[in-house]
C-alpha positions as CSV (number, residue, x, y, z in Angstrom):
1,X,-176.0,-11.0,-142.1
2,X,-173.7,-13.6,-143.1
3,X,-169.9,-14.0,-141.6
4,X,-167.0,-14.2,-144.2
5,X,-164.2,-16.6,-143.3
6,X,-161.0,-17.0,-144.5
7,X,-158.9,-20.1,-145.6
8,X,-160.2,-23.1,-143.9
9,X,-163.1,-21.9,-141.9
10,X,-161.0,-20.5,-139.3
11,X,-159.2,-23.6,-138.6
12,X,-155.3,-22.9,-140.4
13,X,-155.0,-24.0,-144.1
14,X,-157.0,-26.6,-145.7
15,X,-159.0,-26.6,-142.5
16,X,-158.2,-29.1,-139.7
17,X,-154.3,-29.2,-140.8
18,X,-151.7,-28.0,-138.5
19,X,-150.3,-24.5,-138.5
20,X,-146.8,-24.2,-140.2
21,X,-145.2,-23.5,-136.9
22,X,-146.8,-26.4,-135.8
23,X,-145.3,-28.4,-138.3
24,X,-142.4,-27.1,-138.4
25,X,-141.8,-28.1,-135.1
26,X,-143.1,-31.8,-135.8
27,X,-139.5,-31.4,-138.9
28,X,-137.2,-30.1,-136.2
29,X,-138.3,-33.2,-133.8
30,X,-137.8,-35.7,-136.8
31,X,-134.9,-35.0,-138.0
32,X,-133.5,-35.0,-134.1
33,X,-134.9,-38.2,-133.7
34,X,-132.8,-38.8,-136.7
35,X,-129.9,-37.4,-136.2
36,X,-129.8,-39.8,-132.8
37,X,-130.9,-42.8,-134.9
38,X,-127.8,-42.4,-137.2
39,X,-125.7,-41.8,-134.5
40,X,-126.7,-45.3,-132.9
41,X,-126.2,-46.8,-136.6
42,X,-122.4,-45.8,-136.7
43,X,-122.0,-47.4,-133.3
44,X,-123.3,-51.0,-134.3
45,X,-121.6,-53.4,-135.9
46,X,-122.1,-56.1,-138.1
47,X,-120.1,-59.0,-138.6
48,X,-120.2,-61.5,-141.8
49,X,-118.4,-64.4,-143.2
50,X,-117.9,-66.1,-146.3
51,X,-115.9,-69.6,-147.5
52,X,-117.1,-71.1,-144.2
53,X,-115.4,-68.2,-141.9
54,X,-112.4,-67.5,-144.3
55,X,-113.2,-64.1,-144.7
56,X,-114.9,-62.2,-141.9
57,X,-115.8,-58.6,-142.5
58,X,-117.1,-56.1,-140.0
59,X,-118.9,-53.1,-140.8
60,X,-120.8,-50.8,-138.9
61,X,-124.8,-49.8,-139.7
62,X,-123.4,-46.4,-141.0
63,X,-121.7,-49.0,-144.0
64,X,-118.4,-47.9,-142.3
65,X,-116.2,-50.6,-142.5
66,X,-113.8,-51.9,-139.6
67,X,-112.1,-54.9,-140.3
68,X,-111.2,-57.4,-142.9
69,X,-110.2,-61.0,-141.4
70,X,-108.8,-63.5,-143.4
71,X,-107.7,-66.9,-142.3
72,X,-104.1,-67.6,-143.3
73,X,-105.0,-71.0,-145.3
74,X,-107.1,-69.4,-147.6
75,X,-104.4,-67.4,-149.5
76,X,-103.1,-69.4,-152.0
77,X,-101.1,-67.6,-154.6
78,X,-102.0,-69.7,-157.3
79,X,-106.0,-69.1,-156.6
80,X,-105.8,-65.5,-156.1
81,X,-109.6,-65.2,-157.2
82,X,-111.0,-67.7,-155.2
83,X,-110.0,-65.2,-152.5
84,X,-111.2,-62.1,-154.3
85,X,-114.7,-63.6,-155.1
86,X,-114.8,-64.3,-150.8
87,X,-114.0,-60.9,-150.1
88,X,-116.6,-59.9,-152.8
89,X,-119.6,-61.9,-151.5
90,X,-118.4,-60.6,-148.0
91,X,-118.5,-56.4,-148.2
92,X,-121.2,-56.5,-150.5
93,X,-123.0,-59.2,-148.0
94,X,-121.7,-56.7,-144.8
95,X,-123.3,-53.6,-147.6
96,X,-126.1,-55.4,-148.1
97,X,-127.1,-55.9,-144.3
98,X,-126.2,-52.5,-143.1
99,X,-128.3,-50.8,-145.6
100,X,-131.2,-53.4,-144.1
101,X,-130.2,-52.1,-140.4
102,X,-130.7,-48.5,-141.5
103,X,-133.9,-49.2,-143.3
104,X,-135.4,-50.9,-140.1
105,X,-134.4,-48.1,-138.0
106,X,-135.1,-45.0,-139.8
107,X,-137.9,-47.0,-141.5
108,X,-139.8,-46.3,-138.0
109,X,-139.3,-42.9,-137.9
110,X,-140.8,-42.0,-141.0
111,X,-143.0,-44.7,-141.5
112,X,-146.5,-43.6,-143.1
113,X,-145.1,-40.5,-144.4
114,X,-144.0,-41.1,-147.8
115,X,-140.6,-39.0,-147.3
116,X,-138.1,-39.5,-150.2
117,X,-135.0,-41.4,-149.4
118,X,-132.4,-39.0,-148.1
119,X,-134.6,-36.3,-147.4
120,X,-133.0,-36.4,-143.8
């Protein structure tokens, strides 16, 4: 007499794969280990420069910024873009390193699981 089984010999679905509660649990971790990770990203800062130090932005790794520095000699009325293309290449330098931060650090946490952006 021959035994039926169900779906995945007995094992859970697809045989071998964890049981939804299982992974569930395994979501609810991740996106606590998350939730911590963008936590620490809103705490650190970032600091960059442009001209030589003329324009010194800091931002945090939650792309929050904090502070816009610029050294008195570099406002000359009569070169008002000269200091508009500093502050440019300095918040989207500060943007451009932030978003780096984040992908290094949540980058770890769902490395290997081919998770959209954003999902959490």
């Amino acid at each position: 007499m021959s035994k039926k089984r169900g779906l995945g010999g007995g094992r859970g679905f697809g045989g071998g794969m964890p049981s939804m509660g299982g992974l569930m649990s395994q979501v609810q971790k991740l996106q606590e280990e998350m939730e911590k990770a963008q936590a620490a990203l809103a705490d650190e800062e970032i600091t960059v420069s442009a001209g030589g130090g003329a324009v010194t932005i800091v931002v945090t790794g939650a792309r929050e910024f904090r502070s816009v520095t610029i050294k008195p000699e570099v406002v000359d009325p009569d070169d008002v873009e000269m200091l508009q293309d500093l502050l440019l290449a300095a918040f989207n330098d500060a943007l451009q390193q932030a978003k780096q931060l984040e992908d290094e650090r949540m980058g770890s946490l769902t490395g290997g699981m081919g998770l959209p952006p954003g999902l959490f």
